[in-house]
N, C-alpha and C positions, 0 to 999 in steps of 0.2 A: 504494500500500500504506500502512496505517495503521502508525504509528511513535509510539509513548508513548515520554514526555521526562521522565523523573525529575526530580522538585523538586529531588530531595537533587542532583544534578548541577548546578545553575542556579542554586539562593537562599543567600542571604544575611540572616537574619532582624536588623533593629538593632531598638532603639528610639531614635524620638526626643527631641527634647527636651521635644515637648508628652506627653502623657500616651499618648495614642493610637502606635501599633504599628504600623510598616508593615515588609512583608515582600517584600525586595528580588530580583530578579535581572537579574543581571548577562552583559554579555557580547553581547546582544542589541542593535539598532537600532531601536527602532519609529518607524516613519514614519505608523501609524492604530490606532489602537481603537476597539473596536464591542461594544456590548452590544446582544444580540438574542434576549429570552427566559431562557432561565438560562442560556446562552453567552456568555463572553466570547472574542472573536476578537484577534487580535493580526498585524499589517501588516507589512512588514519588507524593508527593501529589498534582503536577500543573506539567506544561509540558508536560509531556506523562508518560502517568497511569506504565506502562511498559516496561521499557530498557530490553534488553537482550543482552550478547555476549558469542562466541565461540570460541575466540581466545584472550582471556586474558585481553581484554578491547582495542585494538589494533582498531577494529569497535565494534560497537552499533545498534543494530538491534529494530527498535518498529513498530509491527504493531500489539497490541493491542486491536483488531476490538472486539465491545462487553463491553469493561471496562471503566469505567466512571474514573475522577480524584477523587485527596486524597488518594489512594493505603494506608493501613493503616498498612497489613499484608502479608505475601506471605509464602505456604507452599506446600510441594508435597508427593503424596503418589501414590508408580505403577509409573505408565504412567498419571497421572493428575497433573497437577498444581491448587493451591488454591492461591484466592486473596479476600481480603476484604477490600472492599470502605465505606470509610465514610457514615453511615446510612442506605447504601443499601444491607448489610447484605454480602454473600459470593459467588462469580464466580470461575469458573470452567474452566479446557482448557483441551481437550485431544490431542493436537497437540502441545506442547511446546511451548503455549503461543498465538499460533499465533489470534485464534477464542475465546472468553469468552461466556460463557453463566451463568447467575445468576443461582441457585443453593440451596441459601437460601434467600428466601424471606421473610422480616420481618415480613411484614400481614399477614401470613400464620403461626406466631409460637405467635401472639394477641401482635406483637412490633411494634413501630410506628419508626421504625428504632433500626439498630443494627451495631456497629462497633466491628470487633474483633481485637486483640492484637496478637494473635498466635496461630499458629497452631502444633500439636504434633499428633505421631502415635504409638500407643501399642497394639502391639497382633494384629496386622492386623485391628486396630478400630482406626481412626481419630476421634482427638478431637479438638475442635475450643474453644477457649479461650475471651470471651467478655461479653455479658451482661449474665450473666453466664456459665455454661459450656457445652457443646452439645457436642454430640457424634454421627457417622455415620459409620454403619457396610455394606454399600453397596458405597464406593466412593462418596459420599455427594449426592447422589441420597434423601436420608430421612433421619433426623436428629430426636435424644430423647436428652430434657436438663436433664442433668446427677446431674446439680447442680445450684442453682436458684440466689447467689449472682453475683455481677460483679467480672468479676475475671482479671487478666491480665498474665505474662508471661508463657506457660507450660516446663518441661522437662521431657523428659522420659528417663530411662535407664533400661533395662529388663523388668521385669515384674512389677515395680517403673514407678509411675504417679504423679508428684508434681505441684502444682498450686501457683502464688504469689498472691497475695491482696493489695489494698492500705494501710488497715490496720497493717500492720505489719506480716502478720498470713500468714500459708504455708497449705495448704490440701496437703495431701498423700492420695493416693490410693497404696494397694499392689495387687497380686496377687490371695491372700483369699480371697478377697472383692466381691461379683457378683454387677451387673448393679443395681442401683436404691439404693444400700446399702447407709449408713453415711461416708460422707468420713472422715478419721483422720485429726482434728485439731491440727496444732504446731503452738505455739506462740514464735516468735522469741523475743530471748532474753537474754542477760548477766546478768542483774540486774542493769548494770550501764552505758551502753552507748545508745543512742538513735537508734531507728530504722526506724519509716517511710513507704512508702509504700516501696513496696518489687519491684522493675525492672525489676529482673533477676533473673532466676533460672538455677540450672545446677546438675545433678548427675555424682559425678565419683567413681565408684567403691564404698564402703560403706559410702562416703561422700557425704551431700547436702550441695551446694553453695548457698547462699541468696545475692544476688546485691541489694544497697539501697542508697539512698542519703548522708547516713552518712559513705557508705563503706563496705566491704565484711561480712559476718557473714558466718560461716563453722557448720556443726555439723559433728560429727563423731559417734553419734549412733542413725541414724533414723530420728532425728528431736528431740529426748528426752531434749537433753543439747545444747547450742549453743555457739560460740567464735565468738567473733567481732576481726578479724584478720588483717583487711585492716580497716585505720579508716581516716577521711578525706579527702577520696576520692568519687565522684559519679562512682557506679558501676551499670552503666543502663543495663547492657546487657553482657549477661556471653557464651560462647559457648567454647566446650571442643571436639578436634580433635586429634585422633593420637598419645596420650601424651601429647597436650599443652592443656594447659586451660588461654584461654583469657577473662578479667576480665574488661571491661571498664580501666575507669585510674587507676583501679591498677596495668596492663600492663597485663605479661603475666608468668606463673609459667609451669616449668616441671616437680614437686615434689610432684603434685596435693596439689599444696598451700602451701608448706612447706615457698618454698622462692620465693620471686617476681622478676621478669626483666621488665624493662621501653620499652616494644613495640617499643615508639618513636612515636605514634600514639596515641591520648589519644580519642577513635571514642564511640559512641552510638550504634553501631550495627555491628559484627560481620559475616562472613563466610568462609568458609575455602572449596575452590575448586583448586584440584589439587597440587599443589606446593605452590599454591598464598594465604594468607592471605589478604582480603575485610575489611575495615572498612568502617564505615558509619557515618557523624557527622551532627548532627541534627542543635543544638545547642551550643557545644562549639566555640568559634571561627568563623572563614568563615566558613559557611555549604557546607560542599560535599563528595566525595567519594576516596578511595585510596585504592594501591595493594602493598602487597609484598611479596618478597618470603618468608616463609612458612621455609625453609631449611637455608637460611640466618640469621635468627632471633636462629634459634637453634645454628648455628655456632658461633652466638656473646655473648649468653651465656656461650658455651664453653671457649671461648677467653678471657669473663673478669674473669673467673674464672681463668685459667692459671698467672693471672695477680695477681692476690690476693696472695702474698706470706709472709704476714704478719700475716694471720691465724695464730689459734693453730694448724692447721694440712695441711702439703702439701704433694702434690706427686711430683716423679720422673720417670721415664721420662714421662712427658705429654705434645703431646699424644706421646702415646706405641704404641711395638707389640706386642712383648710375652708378658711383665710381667711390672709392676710397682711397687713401692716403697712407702708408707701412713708414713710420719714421723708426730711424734707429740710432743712437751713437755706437762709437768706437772708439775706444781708449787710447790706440796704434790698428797701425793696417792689419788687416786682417781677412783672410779668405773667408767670405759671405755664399751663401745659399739660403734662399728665400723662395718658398712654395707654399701654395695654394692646395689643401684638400677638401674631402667631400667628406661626409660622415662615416663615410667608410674606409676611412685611411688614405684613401687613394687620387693620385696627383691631378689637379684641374688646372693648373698653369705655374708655371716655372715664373719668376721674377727677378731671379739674380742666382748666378754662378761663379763668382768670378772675388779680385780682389779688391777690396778698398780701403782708401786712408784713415787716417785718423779723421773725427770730425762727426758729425750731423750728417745723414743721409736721408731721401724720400721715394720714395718708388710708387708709381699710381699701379692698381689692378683696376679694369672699367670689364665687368664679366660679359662675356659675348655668347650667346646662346645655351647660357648657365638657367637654370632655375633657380625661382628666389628657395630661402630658407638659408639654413646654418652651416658654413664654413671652416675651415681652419689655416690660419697661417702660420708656416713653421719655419724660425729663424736658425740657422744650423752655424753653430761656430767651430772654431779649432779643439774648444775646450767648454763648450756648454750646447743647451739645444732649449730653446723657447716654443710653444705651442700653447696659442691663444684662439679666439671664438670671432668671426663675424657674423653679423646676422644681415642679409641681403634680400630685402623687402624691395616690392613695388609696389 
C-alpha cells in the first residue's frame, strides 16, 4: 500500500553559511540514492527499504512490496530499477519501484550471501559491484562474475570501466579489453601520502577521481601517475553532473578539480536530479538527507569569485555583455598563459601564451558564438595558477 510522508513531519529547513539553501531531514539513515528520471529514490537500511519522490521531496512515496530492509545499493538501467539488500544478493522493479522481485540469488552463484556496493552501466552491460564483480547483458535476468575479489565503488565514462578496493588499488577496464580478459591494475599512489581503501570513484573527461579516507587522489593519465589533491578530508562518495563534480567534504569543483567550493553540505552520498542536488549523511553528524539547488551552488561560486579582488588577476565588468577586461600585475617578467573555460574544464579561447614584463597588463575576451552563463578564466604562472568565475549574461 502507498503511504505519503509529510515534509512538515521530517524537514528541517537551515541555511548555510555559503549562500545556497539546503533543506534538511532528519531522523533517516540512507545507505543509497538514485536519480532516475524526475524521481529521486532514497535507500535505507530500517524503516522502509525504499522512499521514493516526484516532486522534489515535497511527499514521499514507499511501497516497496518484494524488498527486505538494509537497502545497501540502488541502481537503474532502461526501464529497471536495481537494489541490493544486505546478504540477499540483488532485486529488481520494472515498474519504478513499486513491485521487487530478487534477481540474484546468492545460492545460485555457490555464496552464502552477497551485499553489493554499486551499480554501473557500459555499453548497454550492467555491472554490480560487491563480493566481486558481475556483469549482466540481458537486465539482470543472468549474471557472469567478471572478477572474483571484493570490490566496492564502480564508475563509468564511455567506453572506461573503473573499480575501487579497500586496498588502495583501482581496476580499469577499457574498450580493447573483451569479457573474461585481466583487468588493469593501478595502484594509487604519491609516494608520500596515505591512501586506504578507495570510496569513491569518478571519470571526467581524461581524468580519474579516487575518494578515500585520507582525501581526493586525481590522475590525469589513465591511472599511470596519481596526485593526492584534497588531503584531510573523507571523500566517501564522488559523483560528477553537468560540469560539477561533487566530492564528499571536499565540497564541490567546476574546473574538474582544478579549484574547490565548500557545498555547505559535507554528505556521504550524492545525486543530482533535475535542478536539485541530494546528499546523503550516513555518519557525519545527525544522519539524514538534504536538497539543493543545483543552479544556486553555481551562482555562489560565481559570487565569491567576483568578490576576490585581491588576486593577481581580475576582471571588468563582471558579469558582462559584450566584452570584458583580465587585468593582471607582475612583479618581473614573466611567462603568462591566460585561458578561457566552460564549466566543464575545457578551453573556449586562448588569450595569452607568451612572455611579459614587469608592470600592469589588460587583455579584452569579447565571446563570439559562446552562450551566455558561467565561465572560467585561468591565469597560469611559472610558480602559481589562479582560476576565477565570469558570468556572461545578455
Amino acid at each position: 500500500m502507498k503511504v505519503l510522508i509529510v515534509v512538515g513531519l521530517l524537514f528541517l529547513g537551515v541555511t548555510t553559511p555559503s549562500h545556497a539553501q539546503w533543506v534538511y531531514w532528519f531522523g533517516l539513515y540512507p545507505d543509497a540514492l538514485l536519480a532516475h528520471g524526475s524521481d529521486i529514490f532514497l535507500g535505507t537500511p530500517n524503516v522502509h527499504p525504499v522512499m521514493r519522490s516526484s516532486d522534489n521531496g515535497l511527499s514521499w512515496v514507499y511501497d516497496s512490496t518484494g524488498l527486505p530492509f538494509q537497502i545497501s545499493s540502488l541502481g537503474a538501467k532502461d526501464n529497471y530499477l536495481f537494489a541490493s539488500a544486505r546478504d540477499s544478493g540483488i532485486y529488481r522493479s520494472s515498474d519504478n519501484g513499486r513491485v521487487w522481485k530478487r534477481c540474484f540469488i546468492p545460492s545460485d552463484y555457490g555464496l552464502s550471501g552477497a551485499t553489493f556496493q554499486s551499480f554501473a552501466v557500459m555499453n548497454n552491460v550492467l555491472f554490480a559491484g560487491g563480493p566481486g564483480i558481475y556483469r549482466s547483458t540481458d537486465n539482470g535476468d543472468t549474471w557472469k562474475q567478471d572478477y572474483y575479489d571484493g570490490s566496492g565503488p564502480l564508475a563509468v565514462c564511455g567506453d572506461m570501466l573503473i573499480v575501487g578496493f579497500l586496498n588502495g588499488q583501482v581496476l580499469k577496464r577499457g574498450p580493447s579489453q573483451p569479457w573474461g580478459a585481466d583487468w588493469e591494475k593501478l595502484k594509487i599512489t604519491d609516494g608520500i601520502n596515505p591512501v586506504g581503501a578507495v570510496e569513491g570513484v569518478a571519470i571526467v573527461g581524461t581524468k580519474i577521481f579516487a575518494g578515500t579516507g585520507f582525501g581526493l587522489y586525481v590522475s590525469s593519465d589513465t591511472g599511470k601517475t596519481w596526485t593526492h589533491t584534497v588531503s584531510g578530508k573523507e571523500v566517501a562518495y564522488i559523483c560528477f553532473d553537468r560540469g560539477i563534480l561533487f566530492a564528499g567534504e571536499a565540497g564541490h569543483s567546476t574546473d574538474s578539480g582544478r579549484t574547490w567550493n565548500s557545498a555547505g553540505f559535507y554528505g556521504q552520498l550524492f545525486a543530482v536530479c533535475g535542478d536539485y542536488l541530494w546528499g546523503g549523511n550516513r555518519h557525519i553528524g545527525v544522519p539524514g538527507f538534504s536538497r539543493c539547488s543545483r543552479s544556486m551552488l553555481l551562482s555562489d561560486v560565481a559570487t565569491q569569485s567576483f568578490k576576490q579582488e585581491e588576486s593577481s588577476i581580475t576582471s571588468y565588468p563582471n558579469p558582462f555583455t559584450g566584452r570584458t577586461t583580465l587585468r593582471f600585475e607582475l612583479e618581473r617578467p614573466e611567462h603568462v598563459s591566460i585561458e578561457i573555460l566552460n564549466t566543464l574544464g575545457q578551453n573556449v579561447s586562448y588569450l595569452a601564451d607568451q612572455n611579459f614584463d614587469a608592470g600592469i597588463h589588460e587583455l579584452e575576451w569579447t565571446p563570439k558564438g559562446t552562450p551566455p552563463g558561467i565561465y572560467f578564466y585561468r591565469l597560469e604562472l611559472p610558480t602559481s595558477v589562479t582560476t576565477k568565475a565570469l558570468l556572461f549574461e545578455k
